[in-house]
C-alpha positions as CSV (number, residue, x, y, z in Angstrom):
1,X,0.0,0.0,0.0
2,X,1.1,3.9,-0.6
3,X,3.3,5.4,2.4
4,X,3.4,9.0,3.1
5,X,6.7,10.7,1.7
6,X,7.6,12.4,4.8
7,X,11.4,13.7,5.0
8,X,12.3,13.9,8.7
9,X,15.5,15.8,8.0
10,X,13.3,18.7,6.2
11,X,11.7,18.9,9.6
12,X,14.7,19.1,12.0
13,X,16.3,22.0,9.6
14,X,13.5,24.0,10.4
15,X,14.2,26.8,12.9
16,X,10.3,27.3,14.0
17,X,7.1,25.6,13.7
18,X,5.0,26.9,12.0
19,X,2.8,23.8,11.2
20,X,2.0,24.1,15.2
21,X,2.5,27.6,16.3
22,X,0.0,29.2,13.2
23,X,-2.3,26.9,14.1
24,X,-5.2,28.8,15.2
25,X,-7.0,26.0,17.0
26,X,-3.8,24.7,19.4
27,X,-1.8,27.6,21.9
28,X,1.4,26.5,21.6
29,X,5.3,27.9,22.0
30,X,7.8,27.4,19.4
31,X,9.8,25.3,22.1
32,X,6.6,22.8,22.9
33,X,5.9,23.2,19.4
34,X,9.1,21.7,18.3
35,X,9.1,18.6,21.4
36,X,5.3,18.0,20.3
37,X,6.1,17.7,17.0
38,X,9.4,15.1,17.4
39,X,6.8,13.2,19.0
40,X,4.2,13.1,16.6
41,X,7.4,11.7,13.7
42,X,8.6,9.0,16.0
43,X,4.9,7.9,16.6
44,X,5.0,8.9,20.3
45,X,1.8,10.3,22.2
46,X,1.2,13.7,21.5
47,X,-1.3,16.1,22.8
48,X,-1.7,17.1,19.2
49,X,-3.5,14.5,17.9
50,X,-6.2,14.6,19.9
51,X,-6.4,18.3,19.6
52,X,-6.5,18.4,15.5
53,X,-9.7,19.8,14.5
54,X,-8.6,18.6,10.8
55,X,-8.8,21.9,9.4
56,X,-5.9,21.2,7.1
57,X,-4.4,24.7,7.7
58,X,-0.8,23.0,8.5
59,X,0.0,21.8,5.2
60,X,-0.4,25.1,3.7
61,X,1.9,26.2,7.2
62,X,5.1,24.0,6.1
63,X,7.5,26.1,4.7
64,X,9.1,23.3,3.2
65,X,6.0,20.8,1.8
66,X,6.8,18.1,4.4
67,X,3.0,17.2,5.2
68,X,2.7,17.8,8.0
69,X,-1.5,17.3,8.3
70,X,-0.7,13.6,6.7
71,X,1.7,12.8,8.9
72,X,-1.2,13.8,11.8
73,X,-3.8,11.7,10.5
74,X,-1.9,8.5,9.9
75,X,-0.5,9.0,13.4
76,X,-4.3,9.5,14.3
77,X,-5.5,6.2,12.7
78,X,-2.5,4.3,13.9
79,X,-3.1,5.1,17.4
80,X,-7.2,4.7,17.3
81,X,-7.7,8.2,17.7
82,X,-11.3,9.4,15.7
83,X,-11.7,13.6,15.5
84,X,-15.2,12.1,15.1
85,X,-17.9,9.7,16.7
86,X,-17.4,6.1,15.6
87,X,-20.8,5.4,13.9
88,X,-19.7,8.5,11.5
89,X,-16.6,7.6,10.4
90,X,-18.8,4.0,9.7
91,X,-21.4,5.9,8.0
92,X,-19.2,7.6,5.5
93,X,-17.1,4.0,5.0
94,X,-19.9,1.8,3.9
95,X,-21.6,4.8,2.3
96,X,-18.6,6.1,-0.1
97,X,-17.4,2.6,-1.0
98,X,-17.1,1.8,-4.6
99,X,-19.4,-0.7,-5.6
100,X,-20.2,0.0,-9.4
101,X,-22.7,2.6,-8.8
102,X,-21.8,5.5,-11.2
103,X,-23.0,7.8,-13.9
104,X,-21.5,9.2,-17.0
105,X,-21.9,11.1,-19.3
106,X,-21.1,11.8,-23.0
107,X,-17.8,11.8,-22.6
108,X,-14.8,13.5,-24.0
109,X,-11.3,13.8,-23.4
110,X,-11.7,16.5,-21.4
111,X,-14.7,15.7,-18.7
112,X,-16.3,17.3,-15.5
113,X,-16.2,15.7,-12.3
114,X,-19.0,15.7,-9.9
115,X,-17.2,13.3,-7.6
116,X,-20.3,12.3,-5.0
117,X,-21.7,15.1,-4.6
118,X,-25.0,15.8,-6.4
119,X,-25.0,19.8,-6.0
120,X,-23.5,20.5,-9.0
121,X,-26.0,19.2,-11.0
122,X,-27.7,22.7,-10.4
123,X,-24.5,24.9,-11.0
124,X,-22.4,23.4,-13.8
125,X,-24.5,24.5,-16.9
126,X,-24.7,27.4,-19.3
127,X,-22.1,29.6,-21.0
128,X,-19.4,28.9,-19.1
129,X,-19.7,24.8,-19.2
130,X,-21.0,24.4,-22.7
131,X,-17.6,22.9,-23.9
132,X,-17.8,19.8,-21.4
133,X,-21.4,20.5,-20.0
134,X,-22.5,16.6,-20.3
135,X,-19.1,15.0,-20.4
136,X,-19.4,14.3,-16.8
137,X,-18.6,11.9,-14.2
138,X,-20.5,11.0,-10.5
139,X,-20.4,8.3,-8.6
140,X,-18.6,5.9,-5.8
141,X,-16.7,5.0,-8.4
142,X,-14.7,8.2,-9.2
143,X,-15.0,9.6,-5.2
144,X,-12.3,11.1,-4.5
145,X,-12.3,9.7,-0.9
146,X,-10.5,12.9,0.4
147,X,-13.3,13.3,3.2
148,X,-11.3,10.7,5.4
149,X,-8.8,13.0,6.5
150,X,-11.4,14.4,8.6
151,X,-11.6,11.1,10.1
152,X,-8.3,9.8,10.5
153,X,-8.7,7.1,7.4
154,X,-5.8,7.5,5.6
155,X,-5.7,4.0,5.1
156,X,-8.6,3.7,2.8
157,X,-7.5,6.5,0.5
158,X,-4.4,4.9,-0.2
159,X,-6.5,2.0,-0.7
160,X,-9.2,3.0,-2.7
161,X,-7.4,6.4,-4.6
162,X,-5.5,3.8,-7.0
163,X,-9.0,2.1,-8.0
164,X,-10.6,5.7,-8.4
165,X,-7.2,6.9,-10.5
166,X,-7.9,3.9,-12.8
167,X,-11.4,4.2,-13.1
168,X,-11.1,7.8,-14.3
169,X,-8.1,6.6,-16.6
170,X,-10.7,3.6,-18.2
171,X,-12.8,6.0,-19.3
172,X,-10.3,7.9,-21.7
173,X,-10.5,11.4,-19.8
174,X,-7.1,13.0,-20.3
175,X,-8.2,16.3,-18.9
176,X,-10.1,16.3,-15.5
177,X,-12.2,19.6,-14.5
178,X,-12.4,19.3,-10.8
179,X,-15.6,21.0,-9.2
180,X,-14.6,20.4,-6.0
181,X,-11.5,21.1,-4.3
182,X,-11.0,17.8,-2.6
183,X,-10.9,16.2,-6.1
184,X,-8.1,18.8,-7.2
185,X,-6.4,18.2,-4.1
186,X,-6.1,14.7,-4.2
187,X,-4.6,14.1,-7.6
188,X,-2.6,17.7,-6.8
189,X,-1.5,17.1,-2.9
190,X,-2.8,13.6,-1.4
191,X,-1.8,11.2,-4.6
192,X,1.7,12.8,-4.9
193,X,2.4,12.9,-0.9
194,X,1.8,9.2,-1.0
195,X,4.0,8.1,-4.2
196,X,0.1,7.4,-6.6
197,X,0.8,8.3,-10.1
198,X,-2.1,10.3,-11.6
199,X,-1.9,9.5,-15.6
200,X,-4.5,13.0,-16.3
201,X,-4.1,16.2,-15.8
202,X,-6.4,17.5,-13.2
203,X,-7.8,21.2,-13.4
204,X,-9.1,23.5,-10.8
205,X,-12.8,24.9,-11.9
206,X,-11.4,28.2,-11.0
207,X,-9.0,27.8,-13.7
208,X,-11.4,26.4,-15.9
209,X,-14.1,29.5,-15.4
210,X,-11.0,32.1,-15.5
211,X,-10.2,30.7,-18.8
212,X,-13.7,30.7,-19.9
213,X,-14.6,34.3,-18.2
214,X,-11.6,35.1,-20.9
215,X,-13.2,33.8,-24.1
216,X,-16.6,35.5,-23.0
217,X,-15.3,38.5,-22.0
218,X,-17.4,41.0,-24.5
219,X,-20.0,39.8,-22.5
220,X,-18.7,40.4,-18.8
221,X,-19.9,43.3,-17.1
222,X,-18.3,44.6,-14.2
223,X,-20.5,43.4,-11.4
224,X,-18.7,46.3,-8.7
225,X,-19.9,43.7,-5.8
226,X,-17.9,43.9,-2.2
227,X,-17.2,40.4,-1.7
228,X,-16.3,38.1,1.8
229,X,-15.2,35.0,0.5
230,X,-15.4,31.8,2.7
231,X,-12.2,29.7,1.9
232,X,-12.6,26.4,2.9
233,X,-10.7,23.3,5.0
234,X,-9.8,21.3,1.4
235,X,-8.1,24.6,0.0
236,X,-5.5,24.3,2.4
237,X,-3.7,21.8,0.7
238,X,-4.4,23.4,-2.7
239,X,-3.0,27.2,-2.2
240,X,-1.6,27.7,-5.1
241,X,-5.1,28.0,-6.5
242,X,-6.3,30.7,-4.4
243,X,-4.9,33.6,-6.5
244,X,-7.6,32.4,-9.1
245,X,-9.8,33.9,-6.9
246,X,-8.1,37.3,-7.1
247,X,-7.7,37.1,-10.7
248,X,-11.8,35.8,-11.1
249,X,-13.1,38.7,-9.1
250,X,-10.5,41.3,-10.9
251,X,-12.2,40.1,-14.6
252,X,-15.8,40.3,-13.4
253,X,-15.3,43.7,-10.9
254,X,-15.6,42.3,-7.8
255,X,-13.4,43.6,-4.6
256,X,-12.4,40.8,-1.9
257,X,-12.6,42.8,1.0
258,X,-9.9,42.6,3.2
259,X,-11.0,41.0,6.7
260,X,-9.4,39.0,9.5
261,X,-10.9,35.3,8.7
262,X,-9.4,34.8,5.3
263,X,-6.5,34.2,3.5
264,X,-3.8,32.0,5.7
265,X,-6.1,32.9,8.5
266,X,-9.4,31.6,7.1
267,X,-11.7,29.4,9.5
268,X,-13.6,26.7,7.7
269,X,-17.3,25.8,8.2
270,X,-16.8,24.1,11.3
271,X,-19.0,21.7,11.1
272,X,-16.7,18.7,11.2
273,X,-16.1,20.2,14.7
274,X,-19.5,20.1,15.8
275,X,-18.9,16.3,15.5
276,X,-15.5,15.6,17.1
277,X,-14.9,19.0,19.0
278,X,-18.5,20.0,20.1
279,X,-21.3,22.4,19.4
280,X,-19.3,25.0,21.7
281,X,-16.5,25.0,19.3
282,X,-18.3,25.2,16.1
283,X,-20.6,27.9,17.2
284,X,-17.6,30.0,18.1
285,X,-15.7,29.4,15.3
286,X,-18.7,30.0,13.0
287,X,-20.0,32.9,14.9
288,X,-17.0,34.6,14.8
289,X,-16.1,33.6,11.1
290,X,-19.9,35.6,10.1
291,X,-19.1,38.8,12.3
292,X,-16.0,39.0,10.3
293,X,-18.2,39.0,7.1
294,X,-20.4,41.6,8.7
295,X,-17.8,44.1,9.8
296,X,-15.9,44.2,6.5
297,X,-19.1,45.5,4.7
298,X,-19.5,42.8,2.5
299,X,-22.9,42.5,0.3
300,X,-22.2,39.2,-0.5
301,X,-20.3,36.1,0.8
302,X,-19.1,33.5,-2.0
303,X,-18.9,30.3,-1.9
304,X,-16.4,27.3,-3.4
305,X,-17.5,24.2,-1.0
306,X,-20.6,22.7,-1.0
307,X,-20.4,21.4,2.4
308,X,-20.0,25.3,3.3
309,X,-22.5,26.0,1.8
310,X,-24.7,24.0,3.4
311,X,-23.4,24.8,6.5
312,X,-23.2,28.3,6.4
313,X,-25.4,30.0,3.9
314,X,-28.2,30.1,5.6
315,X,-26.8,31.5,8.5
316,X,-25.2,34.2,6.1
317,X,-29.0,35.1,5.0
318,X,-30.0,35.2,8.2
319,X,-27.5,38.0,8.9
320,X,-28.4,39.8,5.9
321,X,-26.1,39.3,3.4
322,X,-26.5,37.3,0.4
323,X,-24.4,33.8,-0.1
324,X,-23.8,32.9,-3.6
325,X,-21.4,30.6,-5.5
326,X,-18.8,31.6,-7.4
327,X,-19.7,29.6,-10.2
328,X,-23.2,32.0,-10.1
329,X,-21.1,34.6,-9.4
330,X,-19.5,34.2,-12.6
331,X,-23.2,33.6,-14.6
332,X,-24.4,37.1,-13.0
333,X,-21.4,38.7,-14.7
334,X,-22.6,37.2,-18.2
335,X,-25.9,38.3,-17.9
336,X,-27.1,34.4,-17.2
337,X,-29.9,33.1,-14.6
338,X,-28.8,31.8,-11.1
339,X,-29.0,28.4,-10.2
340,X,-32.2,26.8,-8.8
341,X,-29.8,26.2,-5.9
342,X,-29.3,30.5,-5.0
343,X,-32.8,31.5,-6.7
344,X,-34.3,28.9,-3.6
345,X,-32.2,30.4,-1.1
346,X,-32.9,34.2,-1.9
347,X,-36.7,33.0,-2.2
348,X,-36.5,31.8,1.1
349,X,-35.3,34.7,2.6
């Protein structure tokens, strides 16, 4: 099976530790920081992790790509330890394994993918996706399986990621579009961390729309929207993607406002604490995350994740600002109708 490629020598050249000390979840010197972590490589007990919220924050922290959030969860699942209740990590086992339920699409070389998560049925159409609107792929089959890092189940990616790979590869997709950014991130972080050869390119979606914002652009019209954007947990091992963001906004006028919760600092949705951590947790986290929105003066706050969205859009209503995805984002600037998904939200509110 696939072993993390972890360099210990990468880790004891490096004066600080940042994976640790920027961790905005664990208080912790650069001196305990450093002890903690010599624990956690020699597969000692470490305070640590038991206090990882998996928020994925410290793989973007590593100065030097060691994987350091890897290294956390296979120390996790070696020792027993579950950031989450038992019956949930069970749930998501027997409900995510591939057993030849699938869908495709007509496809082409170059093909969307859905991974398991139905939402995008509602947002990948129009304009923007009428190159590769029904070459598509869904299903157990082509899961990503990314979602165990939040429960310390490193075991069955590296077990299952090779099938998935292969799957994709049967197919004949060369070019992968990636809707999510736990698919981008595992064929761009977790398959290359653990030694899996990816034989297709995979793409970020915010490459794909920047590229297509460009083709369309006599028809872009400067939206001159104040924006908070809610970065999520999976972008942290992805953050060379996040200046696509930046360069999204800038082509359809809309200003990122600058606030305390984003960027490096960023909290996630928090509701994979709510399960491991507790409600007290979460609500802070979250609470804090949509004051932040508030005080910046954003009209809207745009969403990437899904499972964000879920979590937190309704609470962003309920404050009175207005969630929306970037993928709708991107259809206001061409002059194109919402999704069913935002036109039901703003309907409700």
């Amino acid at each position: 099976m696939p072993q993390l490629q972890f360099d210990k020598d990468k880790c004891a050249k490096c004066k600080s530790v940042p994976c640790l000390t920027k961790c905005q979840y664990i208080s912790i010197d650069n001196a305990s920081a450093k002890t903690e972590w010599h624990k956690v490589i020699n597969g000692e007990n470490s305070f640590v992790l038991k206090a990882c919220t998996t928020c994925y924050a410290c793989e973007e922290y590593c100065p030097s790509g060691n994987h350091p959030f890897y290294m956390i969860v296979d120390r996790q699942e070696e020792k027993g330890i579950l950031p989450a209740p038992r019956p949930i990590v069970t749930m998501w086992v027997n409900q995510c394994q591939p057993v030849g339920k699938f869908m495709v699409g007509l496809l082409q070389e170059k093909a969307l993918s859905y991974c398991l998560l139905p939402h995008f049925n509602t947002l990948a159409h129009g304009k923007l996706f009428e190159d590769i609107e029904y070459s598509v792929i869904f299903g157990q089959e082509f899961f990503c399986n990314a979602v165990f890092l939040h429960y310390a189940r490193t075991s069955l990616i590296r077990e299952r990621l090779p099938v998935i790979i292969e799957n994709i590869k049967k197919q004949g997709i060369k070019e992968l579009v990636c809707l999510h950014d736990e698919c981008y991130a595992t064929y761009a972080s977790i398959a290359p961390a653990y030694g899996i050869e990816v034989p297709f390119k995979a793409v970020h979606y915010f490459e794909y729309l920047l590229e297509r914002l460009n083709k369309l652009k006599s028809q872009v019209k400067p939206l001159n929207l104040k924006v908070a954007y809610q970065r999520n947990c999976s972008t942290r091992l992805i953050p060379q993607v996040d200046h696509f963001v930046d360069d999204i906004f800038s082509t359809i006028g809309v200003q990122r406002l600058n606030r305390q919760y984003d960027k490096q600092k960023a909290l996630c949705c928090a509701e994979v604490f709510r399960m491991g951590m507790g409600p007290d947790l979460a609500d802070d986290v979250q609470k804090r995350n949509l004051d932040d929105m508030l005080e910046s003066g954003a009209e809207y706050v745009v969403f990437n994740c899904p499972a964000c969205w879920d979590s937190l859009a309704d609470k962003v209503a309920a404050r009175g600002l207005k969630p929306i995805h970037m993928i709708d984002l991107c259809k206001l600037a061409i002059g194109e109708a919402q999704s069913l998904q935002l036109a039901k939200m703003e309907a409700e509110v």
